[in-house]
N, C-alpha and C positions, 0 to 999 in steps of 0.2 A: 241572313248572314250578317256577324258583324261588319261595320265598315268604320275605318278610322279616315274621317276627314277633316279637313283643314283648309287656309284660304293664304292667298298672296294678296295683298294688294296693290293694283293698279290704276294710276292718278294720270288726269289728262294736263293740259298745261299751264290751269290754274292750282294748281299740286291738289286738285278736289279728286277726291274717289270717285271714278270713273268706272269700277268693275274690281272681279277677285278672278284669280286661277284658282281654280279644284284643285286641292291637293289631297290623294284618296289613296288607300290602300284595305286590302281586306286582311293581312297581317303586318304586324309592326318590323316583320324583321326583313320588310319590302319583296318578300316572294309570297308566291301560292302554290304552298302543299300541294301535290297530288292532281294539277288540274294544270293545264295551259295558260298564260296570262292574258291573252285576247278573250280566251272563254272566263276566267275572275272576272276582267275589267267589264266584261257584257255581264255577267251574273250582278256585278255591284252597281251598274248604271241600267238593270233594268228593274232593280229591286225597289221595293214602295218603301224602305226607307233612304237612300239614296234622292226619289223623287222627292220625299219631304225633309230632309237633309238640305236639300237645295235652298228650298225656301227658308231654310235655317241660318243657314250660313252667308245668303247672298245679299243680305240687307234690301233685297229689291232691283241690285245691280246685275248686272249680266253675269254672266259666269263659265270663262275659259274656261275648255275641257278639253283635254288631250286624246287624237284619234290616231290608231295605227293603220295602216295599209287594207289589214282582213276586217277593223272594225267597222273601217268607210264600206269598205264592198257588203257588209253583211247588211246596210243601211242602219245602226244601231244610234248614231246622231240622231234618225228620225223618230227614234221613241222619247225624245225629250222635246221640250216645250222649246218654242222658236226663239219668243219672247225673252225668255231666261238665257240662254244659251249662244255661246261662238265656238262655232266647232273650229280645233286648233290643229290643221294636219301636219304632223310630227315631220321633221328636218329630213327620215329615214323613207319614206312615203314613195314610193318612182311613179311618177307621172304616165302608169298607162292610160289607152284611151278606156278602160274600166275604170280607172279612180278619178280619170277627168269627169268622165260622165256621171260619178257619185256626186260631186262636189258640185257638178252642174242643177243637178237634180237638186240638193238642198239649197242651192242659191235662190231657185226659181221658188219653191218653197219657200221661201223669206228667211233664210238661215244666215247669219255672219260667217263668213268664213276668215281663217289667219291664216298665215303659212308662219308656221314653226323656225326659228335660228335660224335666218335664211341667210343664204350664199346663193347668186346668181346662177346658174345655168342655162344655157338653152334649151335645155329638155324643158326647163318649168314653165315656160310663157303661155300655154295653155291656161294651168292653175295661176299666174299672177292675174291672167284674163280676169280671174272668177274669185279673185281675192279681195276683200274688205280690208280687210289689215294686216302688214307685214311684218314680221317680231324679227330685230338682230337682237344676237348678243352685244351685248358693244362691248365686254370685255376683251371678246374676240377679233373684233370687225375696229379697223383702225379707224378714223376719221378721212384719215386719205381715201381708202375705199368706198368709205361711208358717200362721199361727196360723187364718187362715178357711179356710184350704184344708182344712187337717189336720183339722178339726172333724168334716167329715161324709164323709170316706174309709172306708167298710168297717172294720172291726176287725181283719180276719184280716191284711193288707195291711202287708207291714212297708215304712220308709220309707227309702231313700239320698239324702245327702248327698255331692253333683259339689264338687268344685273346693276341697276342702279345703285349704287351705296354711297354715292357722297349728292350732297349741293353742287358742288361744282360741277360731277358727271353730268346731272342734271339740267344745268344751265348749259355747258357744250351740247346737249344731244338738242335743248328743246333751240338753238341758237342753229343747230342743223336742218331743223323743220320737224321732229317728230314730234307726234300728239297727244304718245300715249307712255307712260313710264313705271316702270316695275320694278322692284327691289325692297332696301330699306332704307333706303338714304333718311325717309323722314323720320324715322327712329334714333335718329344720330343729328349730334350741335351738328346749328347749319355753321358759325363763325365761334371757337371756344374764346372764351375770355375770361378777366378773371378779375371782374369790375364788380361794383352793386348793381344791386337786382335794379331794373328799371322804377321809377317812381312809380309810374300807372301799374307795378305789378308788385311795389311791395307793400300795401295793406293786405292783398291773399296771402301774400307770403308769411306775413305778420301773423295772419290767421290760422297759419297753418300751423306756424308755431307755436303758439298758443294751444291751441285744440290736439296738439301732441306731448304736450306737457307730460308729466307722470301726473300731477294733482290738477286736472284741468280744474280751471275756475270758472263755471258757467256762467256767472253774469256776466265777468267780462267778454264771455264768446256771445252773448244777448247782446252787449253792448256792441260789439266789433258788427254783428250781420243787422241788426236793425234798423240803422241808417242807411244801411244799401239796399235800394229798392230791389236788383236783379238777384241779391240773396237772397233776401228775405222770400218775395216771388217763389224762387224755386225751392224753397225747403218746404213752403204753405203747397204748393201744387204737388211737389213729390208726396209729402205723406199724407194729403189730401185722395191720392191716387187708387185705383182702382188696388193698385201692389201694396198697399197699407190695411187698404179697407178698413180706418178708424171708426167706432161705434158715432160718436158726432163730430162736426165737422172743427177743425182744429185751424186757428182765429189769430194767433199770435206764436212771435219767434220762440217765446216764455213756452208756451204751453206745446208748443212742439219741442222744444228741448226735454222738455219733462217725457211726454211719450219714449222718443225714440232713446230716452237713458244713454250713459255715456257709452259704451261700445256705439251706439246708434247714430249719435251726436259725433263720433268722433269719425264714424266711417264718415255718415252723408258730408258735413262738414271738409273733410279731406278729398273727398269727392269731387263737390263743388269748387272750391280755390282753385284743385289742380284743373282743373277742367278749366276756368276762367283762365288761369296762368297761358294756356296754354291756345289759347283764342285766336291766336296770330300764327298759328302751325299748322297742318295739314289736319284734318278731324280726325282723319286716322292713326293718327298719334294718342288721343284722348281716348279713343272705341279702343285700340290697343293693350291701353291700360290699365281701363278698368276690368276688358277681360280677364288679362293677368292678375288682377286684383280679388277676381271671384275664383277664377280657377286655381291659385293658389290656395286661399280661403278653402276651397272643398277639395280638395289633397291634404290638407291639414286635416279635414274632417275623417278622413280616411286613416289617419292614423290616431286615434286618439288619444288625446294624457302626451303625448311625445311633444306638442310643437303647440305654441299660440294661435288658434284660429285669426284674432284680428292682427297679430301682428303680419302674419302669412297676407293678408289682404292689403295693408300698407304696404307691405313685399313687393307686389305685384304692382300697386298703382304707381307708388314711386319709382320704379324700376327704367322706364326713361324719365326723369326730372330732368338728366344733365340735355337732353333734347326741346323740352320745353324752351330750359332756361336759359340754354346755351353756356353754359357754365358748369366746373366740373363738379362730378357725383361728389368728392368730398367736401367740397366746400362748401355744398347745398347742403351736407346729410348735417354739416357739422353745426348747425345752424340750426338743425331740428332736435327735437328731444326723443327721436325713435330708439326701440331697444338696438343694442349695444349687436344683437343679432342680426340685425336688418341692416346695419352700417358695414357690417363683417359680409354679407352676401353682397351685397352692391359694389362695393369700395374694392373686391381682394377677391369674391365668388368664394370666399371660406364661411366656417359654421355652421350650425345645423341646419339653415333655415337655405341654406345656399342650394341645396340638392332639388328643395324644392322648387325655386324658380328654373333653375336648368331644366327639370323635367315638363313645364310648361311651357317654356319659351320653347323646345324642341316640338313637341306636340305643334303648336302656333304657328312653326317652319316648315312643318311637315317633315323634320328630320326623323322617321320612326324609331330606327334603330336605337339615336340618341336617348328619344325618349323610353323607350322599350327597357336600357341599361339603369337609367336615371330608377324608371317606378321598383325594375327589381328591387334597386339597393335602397330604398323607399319602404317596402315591401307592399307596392299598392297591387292591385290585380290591372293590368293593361284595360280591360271591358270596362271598369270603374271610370278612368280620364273620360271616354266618350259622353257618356251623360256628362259628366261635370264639364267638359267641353260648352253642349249645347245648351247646358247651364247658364255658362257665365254668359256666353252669346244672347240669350236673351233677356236675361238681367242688365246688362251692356245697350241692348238694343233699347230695353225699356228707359232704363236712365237718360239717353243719348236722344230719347224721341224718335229711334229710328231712321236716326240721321237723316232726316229727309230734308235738311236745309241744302243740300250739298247740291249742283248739276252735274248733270253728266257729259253734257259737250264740252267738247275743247275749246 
C-alpha cells in the first residue's frame, strides 16, 4: 500500500536534533476510504515499507509515533523495533487498567513512552507512573500553569515543548526546564536585522554570489575556494565519493570544476557556502534545505520543458536564507544574481516556480491535503512526491554525512 510519510523535527536544548515525529498517512486527503483508520494506521505501520520508511526518514534518530486507544490494546507498538521508536499515547487515550497494563508491558520491554498534549488529571497518574516524556502544547498550556504542573511530575520524566515557532518561545520553555522542543522556530530569523552580513560569513556570501552569476567566471570561483582548506576538502571528497564514482581520482579545485560543468559547479558550490553560512544554526536547518532543494529539483522533472530543473533546486535551498542569515529574504535575494523567478516565489510566493515550493514545503509538514491541491494544479500524480520524497532524503543525508555529528542528549 502506498504511504505518504513525513517528519517533524525535534531538538533537545542544545537546539541539536534529538528525534522526528512520523508524520504518515496512506491518502493525501487525510482519510481512509472504505476501511476504519485504527485498521489503515495498523495496515501502514505493519507494512515492509513503512519498516523501511523508517530507516529512511529517521536519520538514525528515534522516531515519535502516534498510538490510539485500540492500537495500544491490539499490542501493534510491539511490531516495531524498540530502538527506533517512542510510542506517543494520544491526549484522547482513557487510562483503563487495559491500556495501563499495555503501556506497562512496553516499558518493561524497553520501549519510550510520551504522553501526548498533556493536561493533568487524576485519572492519568498510573500512565505518568510509566511515562518517559511528557509533550504540552505550549500554545495551549500558559506558563502559569506550566509552573504547577511541572512541580510535582516525577523527576525521572523529561518534558517536550509542541508548537514551537519562535526563538523566544524557545528560550521561555527551555528557561522552564523542558528538554525536548518541537516546531519550526529554527526555520525562522532568530533576531531580523537589516545590517551586513557578518565578516566571518561574507567571503561564502561573496561566493555565492559569484557562482550565481548568469556568466559565472570559473577561475575566479577556482580562485575564491582554493585558499580555503574546508572548501576545497569538501568538493575533493564529495566528487571523489562513492555518489560520483569518477573514472580516476580527481586531484585539484581546476579539475573538479571541469568534471562537475557549470550546472554542477553551481549547485555543489551553492551547496556548500549555504551550508557553511549557516554553521551557527540548528543542522536541521541545512538537512531542511537541501531537501527542499532536491525535491523541488525532481518536481521540476516531473514536468518537463515547463520550469528549470536547476533553478527549482536553488528554490528550495535558498528558501530559508532569511533564517540562516537572520536577515530579510529581499535583501539577501537582491544581492544574488538568481532568476527573476526565484526572487518572485520567495519574496511575494508569486510565479511559476512558487507552486512548486508550496507543494513541497506542504509535503515536508505533513500538510497532505495542501500538498494534494498544490501537485493537482502542478499536474504531478500525488505517488510521484513519495519517491522524490525519499529521494531527496537521501541525497540530503549523503551530503550532510548523515548528520551523525549532532547528539542526542539534552
Amino acid at each position: 500500500m502506498e504511504v505518504y510519510l513525513a517528519r517533524q523535527p525535534i531538538f533537545n536544548r542544545r537546539k541539536e536534533l534529538y528525534a522526528y515525529e512520523l508524520l504518515f498517512r496512506s491518502s493525501m486527503s487525510g482519510g481512509f476510504p472504505g476501511i476504519d483508520g485504527d485498521q489503515a494506521t495498523s495496515r501502514i505501520l505493519s507494512s515492509s515499507f513503512f519498516t523501511t520508511g523508517i530507516s529512511k526518514v529517521s536519520a538514525g534518530k528515534p522516531c515519535f509515533i502516534n498510538f490510539t486507544q485500540e492500537l495500544l490494546l491490539q499490542g501493534i507498538p510491539a511490531m516495531l523495533p524498540k530502538e527506533r521508536v517512542v510510542v506517543e499515547v494520544l491526549e484522547d487515550v482513557s487510562p483503563t487498567p487495559e491500556v495501563v497494563a499495555a503501556c506497562r508491558e512496553l516499558a518493561v520491554q524497553g520501549y519510550t513512552i510520551a504522553l501526548d498534549d498533556f493536561v493533568f488529571a487524576p485519572d492519568l497518574l498510573p500512565l505518568i507512573e510509566l511515562a518517559h516524556i511528557i509533550k504540552f502544547d505550549f500554545r495551549l498550556t500558559p506558563p502559569e500553569e506550566l509552573y504547577s504542573v511541572l512541580g510535582f511530575l516525577p523527576k525521572h520524566i523529561k518534558l517536550l515543548a509542541e508548537k514551537i515557532e519562535t526563538y523566544e518561545e524557545f528560550g521561555v520553555a527551555r528557561d522552564l526546564g523542558f528538554s525536548y522542543f518541537q516546531g519550526y522556530f529554527f526555520s525562522r530569523p532568530e533576531v531580523m536585522r537589516h545590517k551586513d552580513i557578518a565578516a566571518s560569513k561574507l567571503n561564502l556570501f561573496n561566493l555565492l554570489m559569484a557562482i550565481n552569476r548568469q556568466d559565472i567566471d570559473f577561475k575566479q570561483i577556482e580562485r575564491m575556494i582554493s585558499p580555503d582548506v574546508s572548501l576545497a576538502y569538501k568538493l575533493l571528497r564529495y566528487i571523489n565519493s562513492a555518489f560520483y564514482s569518477p573514472v580516476s581520482q580527481v586531484k585539484s579545485v581546476h579539475q573538479a570544476i571541469v568534471y562537475l560543468g557549470a550546472k554542477g559547479t553551481r549547485q555543489f558550490v551553492s551547496l556548500v557556502a549555504t551550508s557553511a553560512l549557516a554553521a551557527d544554526k540548528p543542522g536541521e536547518l541545512i538537512r531542511t534545505s537541501i531537501v527542499r532543494a532536491r525535491l523541488c529539483e525532481l518536481l521540476a522533472d516531473c514536468t518537463p520543458g515547463r520550469v528549470d530543473s536547476a533553478d527549482l533546486f536553488l528554490l528550495g535551498l535558498f528558501s530559508l536564507l532569511d533564517a540562516m542569515l537572520d536577515a530579510p529574504m529581499e535583501q539577501l535575494l537582491e544581492a544574488l544574481s538568481v532568476a527573476e523567478e526565484i526572487k518572485a516565489a520567495l519574496t511575494r510566493d508569486q510565479g511559476p516556480y512558487a507552486a512548486y515550493l508550496r507543494a513541497a514545503v506542504a509535503y515536508e509538514q505533513g500538510q497532505w491535503l495542501n500538498c494534494a491541491e498544490g501537485l493537482e494544479a502542478l499536474g504531478i500524480g500525488q505517488n510521484e512526491i513519495i519517491n522524490a520524497y525519499f529521494d531527496a532524503l537521501t541525497w540530503a543525508e549523503h551530503f550532510t554525512d548523515g548528520g551523525t555529528a549532532e547528539e542526542t542528549d539534552a
